[in-house]
N, C-alpha and C positions, 0 to 999 in steps of 0.2 A: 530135178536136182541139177545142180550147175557145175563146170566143170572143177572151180575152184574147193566149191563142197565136198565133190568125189574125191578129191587128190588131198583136201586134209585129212577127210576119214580116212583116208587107206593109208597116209601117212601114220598119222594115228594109231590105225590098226598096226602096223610094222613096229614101232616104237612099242605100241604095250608087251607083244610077243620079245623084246629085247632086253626082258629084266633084269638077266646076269650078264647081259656085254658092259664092256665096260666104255666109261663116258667116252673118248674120242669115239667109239665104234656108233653111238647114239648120235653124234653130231656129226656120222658118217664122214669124218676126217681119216687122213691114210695113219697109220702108226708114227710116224715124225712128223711132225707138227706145230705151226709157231702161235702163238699168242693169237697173230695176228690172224692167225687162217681160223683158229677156234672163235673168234668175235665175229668172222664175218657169217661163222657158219652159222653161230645161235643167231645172228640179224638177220639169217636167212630165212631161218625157221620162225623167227617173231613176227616178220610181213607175211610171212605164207599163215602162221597156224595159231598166232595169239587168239586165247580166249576172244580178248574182246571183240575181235575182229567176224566173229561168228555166232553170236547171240541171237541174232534176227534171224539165220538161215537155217540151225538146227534143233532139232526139238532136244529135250532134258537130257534124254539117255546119250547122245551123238554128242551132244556139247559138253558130257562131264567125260566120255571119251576121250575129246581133247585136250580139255581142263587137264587131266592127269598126265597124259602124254607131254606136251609142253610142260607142265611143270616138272616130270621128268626130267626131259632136256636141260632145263634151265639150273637141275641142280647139278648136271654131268659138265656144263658149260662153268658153275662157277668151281667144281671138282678142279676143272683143267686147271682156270682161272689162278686159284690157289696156287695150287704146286706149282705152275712155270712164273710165280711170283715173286716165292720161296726159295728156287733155284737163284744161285751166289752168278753175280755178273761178272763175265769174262773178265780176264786183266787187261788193261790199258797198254800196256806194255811186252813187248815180245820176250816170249824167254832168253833168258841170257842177256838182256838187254840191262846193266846197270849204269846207275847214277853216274861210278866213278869211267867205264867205258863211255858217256855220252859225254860227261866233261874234256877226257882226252881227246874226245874228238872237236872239241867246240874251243881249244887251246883255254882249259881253264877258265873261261869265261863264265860270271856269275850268272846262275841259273832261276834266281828267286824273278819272282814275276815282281814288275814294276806296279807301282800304286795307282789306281786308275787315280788322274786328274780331278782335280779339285775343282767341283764348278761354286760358284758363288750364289747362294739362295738369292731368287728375284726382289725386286724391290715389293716392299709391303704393298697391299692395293690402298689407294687412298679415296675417299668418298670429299668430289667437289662440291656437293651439298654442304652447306652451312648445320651444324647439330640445330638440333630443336632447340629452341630457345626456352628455359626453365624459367618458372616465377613463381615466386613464393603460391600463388594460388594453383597452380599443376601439382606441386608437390603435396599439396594439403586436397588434391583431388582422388577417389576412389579410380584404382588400378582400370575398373571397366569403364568409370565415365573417361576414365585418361585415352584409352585406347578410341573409343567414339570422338574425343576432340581432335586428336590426330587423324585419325579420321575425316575429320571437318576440313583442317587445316590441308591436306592432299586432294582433296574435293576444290576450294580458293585457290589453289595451285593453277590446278587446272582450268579453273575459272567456272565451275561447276555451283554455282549457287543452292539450284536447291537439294543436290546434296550433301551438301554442307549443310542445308540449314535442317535436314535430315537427321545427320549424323550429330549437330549439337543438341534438336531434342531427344536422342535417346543418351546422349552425355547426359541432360538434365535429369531424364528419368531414372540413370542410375545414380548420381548423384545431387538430389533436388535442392539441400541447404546449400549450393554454390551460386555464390552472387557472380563469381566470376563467367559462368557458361552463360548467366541470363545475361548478361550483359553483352558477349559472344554472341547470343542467337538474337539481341535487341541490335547490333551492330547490322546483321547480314540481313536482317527484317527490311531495314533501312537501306541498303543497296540493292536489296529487289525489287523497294519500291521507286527508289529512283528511276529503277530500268523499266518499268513500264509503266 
């Protein structure tokens, strides 16, 4: 058994004998205690003694040991959590300390906080691409073969031939009574044969 194994189970074991202390005593913190020292103490006990961290090394009975013990803990850690949540936050301001004393001392000077600065929203982004050019036959084309001809058309962009002529025939095949893609894909038919 390894050293890590020993020191969870007999953590373990100390935790289960601790049923009626109360949470700070289980996350072995001193009686005064801040927020901060009970989080770092349950993160202490989570790297040492979380379940999961022990499933390959202990057999059933030794792993629901800990299982209970940690979850224990975790409920004493959110016990603390709670109440120091709940308790009302200090004053701002020192006793005795008023408005009209801070004024006499600042000669009557307005005390309201100034408006933060107005920044001007940035210029709209603008797209130097030209819009797609609409034709009566796009708009009278099905949404999927539309998306395929666009498709074609950013393929010719790049100078990509045959996917473009890719992407008009499956424009055609979702769209087949369009004279206009056949005419599209008889157009790019015709510049591929040029090129070779």
């Amino acid at each position: 058994m390894s050293k890590a194994t020993t020191e969870v189970l007999l953590w373990a074991q100390r935790i289960a004998m601790r049923k009626k202390h109360k949470a700070f005593e289980l996350l072995e913190l001193p009686p005064t205690f801040t927020l901060d020292q009970a989080q770092e103490a349950f993160y202490r006990v989570a790297r040492m003694a979380h379940p999961d961290l022990h499933r390959t090394t202990l057999d059933a009975a030794e792993l629901e040991t800990v299982t209970r013990a940690y979850a224990q803990v975790a409920a004493a850690y959110q016990t603390i959590r709670t109440q120091l949540l709940k308790q009302p936050l200090p004053p701002v301001r020192k006793p005795g300390d008023s408005r009209e004393k801070r004024m006499s001392q600042h000669d009557f000077h307005d005390e309201s906080p100034t408006p933060p600065p107005v920044v001007p929203p940035p210029p709209p982004l603008t797209d130097t691409r030209p819009p797609p050019a609409v034709t009566p036959a796009l708009t009278q084309m099905s949404p999927k073969a539309l998306v395929y001809y666009r498709k074609a058309e950013l393929a010719l962009r790049r100078g990509d031939m045959p996917t473009a002529m890719m992407q008009i025939k499956m424009a055609i095949a979702a769209d087949p009574a369009s004279k206009f893609l056949r005419a599209a894909l008889l157009e790019i038919q015709q510049e591929l044969g040029q090129k070779t």
